[in-house]
C-alpha positions in Angstrom: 86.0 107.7 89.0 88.8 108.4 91.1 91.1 106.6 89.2 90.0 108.5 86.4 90.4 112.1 87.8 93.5 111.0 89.0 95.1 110.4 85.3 93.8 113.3 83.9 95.4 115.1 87.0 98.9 113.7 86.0 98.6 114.9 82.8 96.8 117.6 82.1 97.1 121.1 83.2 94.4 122.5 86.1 92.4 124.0 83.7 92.2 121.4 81.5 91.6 119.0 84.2 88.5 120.9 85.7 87.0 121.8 82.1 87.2 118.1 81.1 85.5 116.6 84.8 82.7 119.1 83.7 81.8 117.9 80.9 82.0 114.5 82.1 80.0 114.9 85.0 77.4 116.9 83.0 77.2 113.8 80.6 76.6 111.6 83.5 74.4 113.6 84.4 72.2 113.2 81.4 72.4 109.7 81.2 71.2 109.3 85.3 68.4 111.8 84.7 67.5 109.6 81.7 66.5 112.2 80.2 68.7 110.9 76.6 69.5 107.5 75.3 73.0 107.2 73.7 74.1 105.2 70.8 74.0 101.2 71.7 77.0 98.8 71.6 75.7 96.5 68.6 76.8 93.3 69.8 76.8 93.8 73.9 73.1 95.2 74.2 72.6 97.2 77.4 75.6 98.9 76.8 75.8 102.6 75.6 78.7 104.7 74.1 79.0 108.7 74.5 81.2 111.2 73.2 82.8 112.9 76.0 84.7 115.3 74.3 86.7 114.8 70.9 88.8 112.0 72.2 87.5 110.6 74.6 84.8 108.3 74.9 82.7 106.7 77.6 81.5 103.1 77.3 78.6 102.5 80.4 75.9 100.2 81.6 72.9 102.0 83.0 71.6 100.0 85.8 68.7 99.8 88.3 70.3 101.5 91.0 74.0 102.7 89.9 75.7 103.8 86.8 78.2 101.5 85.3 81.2 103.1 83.6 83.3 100.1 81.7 85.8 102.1 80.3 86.9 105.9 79.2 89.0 105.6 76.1 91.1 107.9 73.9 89.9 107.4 70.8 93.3 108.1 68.8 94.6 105.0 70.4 94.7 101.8 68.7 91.5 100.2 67.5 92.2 97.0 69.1 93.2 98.8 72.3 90.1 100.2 73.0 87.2 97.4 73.0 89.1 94.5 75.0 85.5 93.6 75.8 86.0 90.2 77.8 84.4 91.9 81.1 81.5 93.2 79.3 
C-alpha cells in the first residue's frame, strides 16, 4: 500500500492525492466488511476486480485473514500491460 501512496504522491497534487486514498480505502473497506461481492476475474476464480475511480482499477484476492491487492492499474494504459497475470 505504501508503494502505492507513494506514486500517487509523486504525481498527483495533495488534494488529488488525499481525495483518491479515500476512495480507495473506503472501497477496501467494503470488500473487508464483506458487505459486497465485486465482479469475478473469469479465468483466475477467487479473484475480484473493482472500479476505484474512472481509471483506475483494483484487482484483489480476498482471503481468510488478509486482503490481497494484486495490482492497481490505469485503465488507459495498454491492454496487454495491465493483466500480466503469471503471479496470479
Amino acid at each position: 500500500m505504501e508503494q502505492i501512496e507513494d506514486y500517487i504522491g509523486n504525481r498527483f497534487s495533495y488534494r488529488e492525492y488525499r481525495n483518491f486514498i479515500n476512495i480507495l480505502n473506503h472501497k477496501i473497506g467494503l470488500i473487508l466488511d464483506k458487505k459486497v461481492i465485486f465482479q469475478k476475474l473469469e479465468k483466475f476464480p477467487g479473484y475480484h476486480k473493482l472500479l476505484i475511480t474512472e481509471q483506475t482499477t483494483l484487482i484483489y484476492k480476498l482471503e481468510t485473514d488478509f486482503l490481497k491487492i494484486l495490482r492497481l492499474y490505469n485503465n488507459y494504459q495498454d491492454e496487454d500491460k495491465k493483466f500480466i497475470i503469471d503471479d496470479l
